[in-house]
N, C-alpha and C positions, 0 to 999 in steps of 0.2 A: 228717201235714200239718205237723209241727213243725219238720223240714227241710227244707223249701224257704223258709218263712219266715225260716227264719236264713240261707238263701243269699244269698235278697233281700236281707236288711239288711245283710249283709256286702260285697255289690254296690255298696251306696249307699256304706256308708260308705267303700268304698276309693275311688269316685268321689270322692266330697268330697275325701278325702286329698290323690287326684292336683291335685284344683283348688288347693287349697290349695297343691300343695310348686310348682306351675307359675307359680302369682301368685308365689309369692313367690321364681322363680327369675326372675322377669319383672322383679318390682320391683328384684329384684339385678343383672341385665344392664341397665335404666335409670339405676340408680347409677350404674354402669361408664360406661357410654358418656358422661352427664352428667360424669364426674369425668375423661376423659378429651378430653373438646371441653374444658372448663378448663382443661386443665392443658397442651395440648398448641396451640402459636401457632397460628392462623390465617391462613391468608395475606389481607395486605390492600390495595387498591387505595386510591392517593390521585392526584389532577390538580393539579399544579402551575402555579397560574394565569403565565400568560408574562409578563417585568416587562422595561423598557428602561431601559437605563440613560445616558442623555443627558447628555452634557458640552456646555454652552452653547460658543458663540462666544465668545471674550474681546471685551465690550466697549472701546470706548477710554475713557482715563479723563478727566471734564469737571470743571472749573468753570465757573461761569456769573457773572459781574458786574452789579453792580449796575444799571451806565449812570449817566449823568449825572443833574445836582440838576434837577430840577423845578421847576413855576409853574404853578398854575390862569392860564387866560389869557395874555395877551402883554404887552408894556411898554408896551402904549399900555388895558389894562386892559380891551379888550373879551377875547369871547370865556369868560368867566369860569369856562365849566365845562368846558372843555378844556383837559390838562393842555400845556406847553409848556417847548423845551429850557433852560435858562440855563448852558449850555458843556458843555463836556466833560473829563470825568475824565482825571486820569494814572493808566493802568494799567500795572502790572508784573506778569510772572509767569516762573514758570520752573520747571524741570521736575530731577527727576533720574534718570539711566539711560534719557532717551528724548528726541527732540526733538519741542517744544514748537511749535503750532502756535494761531493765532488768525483769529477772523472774530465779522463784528458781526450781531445778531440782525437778521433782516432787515423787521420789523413792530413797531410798537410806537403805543400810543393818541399819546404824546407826538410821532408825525413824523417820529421819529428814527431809523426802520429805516434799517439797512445805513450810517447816519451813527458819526463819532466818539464822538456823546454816546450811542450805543445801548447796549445792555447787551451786553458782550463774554465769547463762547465760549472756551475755553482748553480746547486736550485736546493728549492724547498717547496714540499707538497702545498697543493691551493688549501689553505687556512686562513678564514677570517682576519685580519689586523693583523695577518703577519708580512714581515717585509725582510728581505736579508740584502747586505752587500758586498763590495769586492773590493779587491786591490793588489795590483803585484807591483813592485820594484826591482833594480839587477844593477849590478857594477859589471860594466864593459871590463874587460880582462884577457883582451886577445890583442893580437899586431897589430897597429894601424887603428885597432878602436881603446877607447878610455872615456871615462864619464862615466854618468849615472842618469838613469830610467826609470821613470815612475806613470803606472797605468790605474786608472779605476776600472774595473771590470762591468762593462758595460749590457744595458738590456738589447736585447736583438733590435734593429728597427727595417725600416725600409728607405727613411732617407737620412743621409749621414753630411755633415759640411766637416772637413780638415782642414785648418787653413795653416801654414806653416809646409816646410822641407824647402828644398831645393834640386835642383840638377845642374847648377853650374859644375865647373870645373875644378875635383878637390871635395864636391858635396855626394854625396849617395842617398836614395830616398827611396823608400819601396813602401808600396801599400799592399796592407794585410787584410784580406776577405776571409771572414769564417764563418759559418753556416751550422752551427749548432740544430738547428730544430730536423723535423721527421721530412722532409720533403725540400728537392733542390731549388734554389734561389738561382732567377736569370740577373744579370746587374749589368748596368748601364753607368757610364762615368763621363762626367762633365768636369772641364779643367780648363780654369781661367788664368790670364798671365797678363801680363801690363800689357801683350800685341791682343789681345781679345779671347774670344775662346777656341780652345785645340782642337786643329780637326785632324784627325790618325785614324785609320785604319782600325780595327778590333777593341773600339769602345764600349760599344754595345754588343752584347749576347755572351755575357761572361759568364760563363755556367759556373757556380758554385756549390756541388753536391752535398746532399747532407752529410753531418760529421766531417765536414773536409774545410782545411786553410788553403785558400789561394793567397800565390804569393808573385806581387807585379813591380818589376823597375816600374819608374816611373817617367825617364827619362826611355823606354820604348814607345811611346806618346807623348811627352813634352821633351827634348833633350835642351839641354842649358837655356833651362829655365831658373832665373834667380829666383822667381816667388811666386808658385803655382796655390789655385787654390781649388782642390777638388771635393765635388760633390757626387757622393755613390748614391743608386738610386735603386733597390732590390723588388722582384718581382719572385712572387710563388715561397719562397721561404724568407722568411728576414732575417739580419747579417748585423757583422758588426765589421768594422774597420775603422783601421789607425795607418797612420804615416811613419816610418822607423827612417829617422834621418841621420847620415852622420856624419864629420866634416874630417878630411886630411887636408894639412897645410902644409905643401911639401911634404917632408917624412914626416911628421910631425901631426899626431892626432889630436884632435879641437874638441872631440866633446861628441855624445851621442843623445839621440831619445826619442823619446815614443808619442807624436803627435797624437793628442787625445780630441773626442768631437764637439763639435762647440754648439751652441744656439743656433734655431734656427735663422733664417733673414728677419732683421727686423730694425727697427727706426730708432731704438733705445738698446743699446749692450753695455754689460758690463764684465770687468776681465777682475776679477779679486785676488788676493793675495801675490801681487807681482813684487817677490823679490828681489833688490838688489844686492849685493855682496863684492867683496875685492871691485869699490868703483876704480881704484887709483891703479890696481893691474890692470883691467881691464883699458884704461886710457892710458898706461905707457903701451899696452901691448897692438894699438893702435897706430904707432909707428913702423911696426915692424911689415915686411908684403905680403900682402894674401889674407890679412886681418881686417878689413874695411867692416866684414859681415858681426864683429865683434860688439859692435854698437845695439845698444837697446834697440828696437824697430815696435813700428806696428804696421800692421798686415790688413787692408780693408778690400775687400772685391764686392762691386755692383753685381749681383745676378740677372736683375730689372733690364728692360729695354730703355730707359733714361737714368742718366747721369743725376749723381749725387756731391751735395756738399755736405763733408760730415766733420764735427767738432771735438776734436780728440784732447781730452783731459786726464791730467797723470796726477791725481792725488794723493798727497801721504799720509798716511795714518798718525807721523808725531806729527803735531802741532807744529813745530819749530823749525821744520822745514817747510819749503817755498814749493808749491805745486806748479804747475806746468800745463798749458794750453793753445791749441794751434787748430788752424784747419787747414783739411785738404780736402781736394777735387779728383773723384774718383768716375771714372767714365764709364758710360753702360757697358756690361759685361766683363770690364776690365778688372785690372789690382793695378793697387798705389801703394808703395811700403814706403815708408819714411822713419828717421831716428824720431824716440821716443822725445827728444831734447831738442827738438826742431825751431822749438820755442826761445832755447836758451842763449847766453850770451857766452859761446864756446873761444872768443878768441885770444883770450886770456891764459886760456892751456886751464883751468881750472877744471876740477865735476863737476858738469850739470848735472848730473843725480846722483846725490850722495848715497851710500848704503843707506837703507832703510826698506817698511813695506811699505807698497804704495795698491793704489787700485785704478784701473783704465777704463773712466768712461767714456761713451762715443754714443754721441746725437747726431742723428741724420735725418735730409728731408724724403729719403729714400729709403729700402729696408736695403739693408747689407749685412756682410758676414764678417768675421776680423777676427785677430790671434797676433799675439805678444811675444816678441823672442828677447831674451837675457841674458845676457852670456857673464861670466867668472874668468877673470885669470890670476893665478897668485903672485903679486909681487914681494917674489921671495928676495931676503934682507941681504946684504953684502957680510964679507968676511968682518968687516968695520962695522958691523952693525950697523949700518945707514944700507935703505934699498938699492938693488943694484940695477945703474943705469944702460949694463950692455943689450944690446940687442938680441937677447937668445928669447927662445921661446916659451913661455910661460906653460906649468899644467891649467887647464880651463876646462870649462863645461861648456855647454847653454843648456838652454829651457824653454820649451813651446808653451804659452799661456792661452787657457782656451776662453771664451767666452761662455758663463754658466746663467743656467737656467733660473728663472724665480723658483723656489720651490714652491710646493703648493699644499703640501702636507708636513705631517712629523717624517723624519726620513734617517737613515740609517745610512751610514758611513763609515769607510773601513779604512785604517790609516796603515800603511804599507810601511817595512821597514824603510829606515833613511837618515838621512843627517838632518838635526833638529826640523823635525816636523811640527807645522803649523797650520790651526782652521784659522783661517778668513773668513769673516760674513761682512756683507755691504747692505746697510738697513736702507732704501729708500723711500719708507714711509715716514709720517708725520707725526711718529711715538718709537720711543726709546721699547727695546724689545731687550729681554733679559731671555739668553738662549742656555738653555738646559742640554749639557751632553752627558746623559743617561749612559754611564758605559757596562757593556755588557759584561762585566766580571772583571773590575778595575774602582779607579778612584773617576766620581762622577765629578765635571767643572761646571763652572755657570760663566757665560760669557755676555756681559752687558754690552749692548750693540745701540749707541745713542742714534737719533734719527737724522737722517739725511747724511752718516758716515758709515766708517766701515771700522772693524776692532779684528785683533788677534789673539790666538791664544795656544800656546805650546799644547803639545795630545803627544797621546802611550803610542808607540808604535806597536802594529801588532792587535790593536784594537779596536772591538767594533763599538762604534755609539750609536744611541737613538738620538738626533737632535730636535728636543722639543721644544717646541714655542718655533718652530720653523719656517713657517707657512709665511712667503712674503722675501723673505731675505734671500740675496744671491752667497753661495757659498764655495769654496778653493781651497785644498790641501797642496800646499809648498813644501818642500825640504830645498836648504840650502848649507854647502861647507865648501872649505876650500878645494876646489876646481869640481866639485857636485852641485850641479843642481837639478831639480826636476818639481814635478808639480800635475794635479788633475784637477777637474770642476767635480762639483754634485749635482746631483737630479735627483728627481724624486722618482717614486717607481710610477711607470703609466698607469690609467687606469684599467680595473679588471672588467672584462667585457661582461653585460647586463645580456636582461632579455632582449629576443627580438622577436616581432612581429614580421611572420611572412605573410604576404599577399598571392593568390593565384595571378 
């Protein structure tokens, strides 16, 4: 019996054996295979979603004008919440490497569709390297208005900062919506004041149809506000808008003009060619009441949710005068206006800013927005030939100074009629730039512009330039005479839109 029992167990055990060397000839062929799907690529499938690549139409290139000065009401004084014409602007423009074509908005609240005083289109077909620009000017010449206005004819956008007007008592200020392009713009308005930002009724959903001027007090949303600063913001069409301000003192008219749009927010501005003129009318006429507003100013609003400290410097272009520099504290969402001279030692009865040009720059730890007001009055002479020291009221102007943009190219500029007109450029790079103004059928200037300042130089009125060697410098068209003054910034043209790739 002793051997078959060892056969059995010899049975078992070689069973076991085999199980055992077949797992583990199992687990060695699963190695294998596992080591060689690793190692070895797989083929893979991927779907490359379809993408189109669309190159737009070339638009043609626009500016849009102002239009003529404005009036709540008519000369006989009805009608008082209707805005109404008081003449019409000299416009100039011109183009280069394409021909220059014009027509007048044909809708506008003031009446004036398809009239001279309308706000006037300027375009030129899409052409490679070509660029054209604008400008009107006008002498106030009705009741209660006098001075002088000067506008650049601006490209449509979607957002616009004006910083300047007022609605105190004695001031009138109305902003101009116009909508040039094929399809109606919604607009939205933001307006800040030294109590914070305005809240009114019918800010938002301002319909601006196409070819039509919208025309708004400004004080039916801010009322006696001394120094608003609004920002329009367009939806579906883009727009252009200005502030038309204008000041009576007592019976006695102070000057008009056409708030032009300045820089966007930002930490670094600069305001070029800020003239001054008649310092010495201007500070007798500062005795007289209802003249406080007559003083230089500058204008800064925070847009930001935190408060800003910003560095306001007044430099002159001769040498030989003494610049000027101050800081103020400007609070989120608010405006801070203060004199230009804030700096100066006024109590002497002397000028703290002598005639001359000067330029305004402003360093902030914040971005902000800001704008320059100058006012003129003539201190006209006595029978005795010495000035006369009664207290009547002088002819004056002022001047809204905008904040201009770096330009970025060669760029084209159009100098509007007026009383001695001048380019400003502010170089503030680290090389002396020599700016070429190519005029378009005229006598051509060159204007050396040394680094880290700013230079001037008298221009044709009526004429358009190319300013070349541009790219980099801030630049401002001033006119100034006695009780005129006015003034715009330059830009460059935006870019033209490239291709775009769509995605499903």
């Amino acid at each position: 019996m002793a051997e078959p029992e060892r056969t059995g167990r010899a049975r078992r055990v070689a069973l076991v054996g085999l199980r055992v060397v077949a797992g583990t000839v199992g687990i060695a062929t699963a190695v294998a295979v596992i080591a060689v799907v690793g190692l070895v690529p797989l083929p893979t499938h991927a779907i490359t979603p379809p993408t189109v690549v669309v190159t737009p139409t070339p638009a043609n290139q626009t500016r849009l004008c102002a239009g003529g000065l404005l009036r709540l009401g008519d000369e006989s004084g009805q009608h008082a919440g209707t805005a109404s014409s008081i003449g019409a602007p000299s416009v100039r423009g011109g183009a280069v490497g394409a021909s220059l074509q014009g027509s007048a908005l044909a809708a506008s609240d003031a009446g004036t569709g398809g009239a001279s005083s309308a706000p006037r289109l300027l375009s030129i077909p899409a052409t490679p390297g070509a660029t054209l620009s604008g400008a009107q000017s006008q002498v106030a010449e009705a009741q209660d208005y006098s001075g002088f206005a000067a506008a650049s004819c601006a490209e449509p956008s979607g957002s616009i900062w004006l910083v300047g007007g007022s609605t105190s008592v004695g001031r009138t200020t109305l902003l101009t919506l116009a909508n040039a392009s094929g399809v109606d713009a919604t607009v939205a308005l933001t307006i800040l004041s030294p109590d914070g930002a305005v809240n009114a009724p019918g800010m938002a959903g301002i319909v601006v149809k196409a070819g039509e001027q919208r025309v708004i007090p400004l004080a039916g949303f801010a009322p006696d506000v001394a120094s608003p600063v609004v920002h329009v913001v367009a939806r579906g069409g883009q727009v252009t808008a200005y502030l038309q301000q204008s000041i009576v003192r007592g019976l006695d008219a102070g000057g008009i003009d056409i708030v032009n749009s300045g820089a966007e927010p930002a930490t670094h501005l600069v305001i070029p060619g800020v003239r001054v003129r008649n310092s010495v009318g201007v500070n007798r006429a500062l005795a007289l009441p209802g003249w406080d507003d007559v003083v230089a100013a500058v204008r800064v609003a925070v847009p930001g949710a935190a408060a800003a400290k910003v560095q306001v410097s007044l430099v002159p272009q001769d040498s030989k005068l003494t610049g000027l520099s101050f800081e103020m504290d400007v609070a989120a969402g608010q405006v801070n206006q203060l004199p230009l001279d804030s700096a100066a030692d006024t109590d002497t009865g002397s000028v703290a800013i002598p005639d001359g040009d000067y330029t305004v720059v402003l360093d902030s730890d914040r971005p902000v927005v800001a704008g320059a007001r100058v006012s003129t009055a003539v201190d006209a002479p006595g029978a005795d030939g010495s000035t006369s020291s009664d207290l009547t009221a002088p002819a004056s102007d002022f001047a809204w100074y905008a904040t201009a943009p770096v330009l970025t190219a060669d760029t084209a500029v159009t100098i509007a009629p007026g009383a001695s007109p001048e380019l400003s450029a502010t170089n503030t790079g680290a090389k002396d730039v020599a700016l070429v103004l190519k005029a378009q059928g005229g006598q051509d200037l060159t204007l050396n512009v040394p680094a880290g300042a700013a230079a001037s130089i008298p221009v044709a009125t009526g004429t358009t330039y190319l300013l070349q060697g541009a790219k980099g410098l801030i630049v401002g068209i001033s006119y100034a005479g006695d009780a005129l003054l006015g003034a715009y910034p330059v830009a460059s043209a935006r870019p033209v839109s490239g291709p775009i790739t769509i995605h499903p």
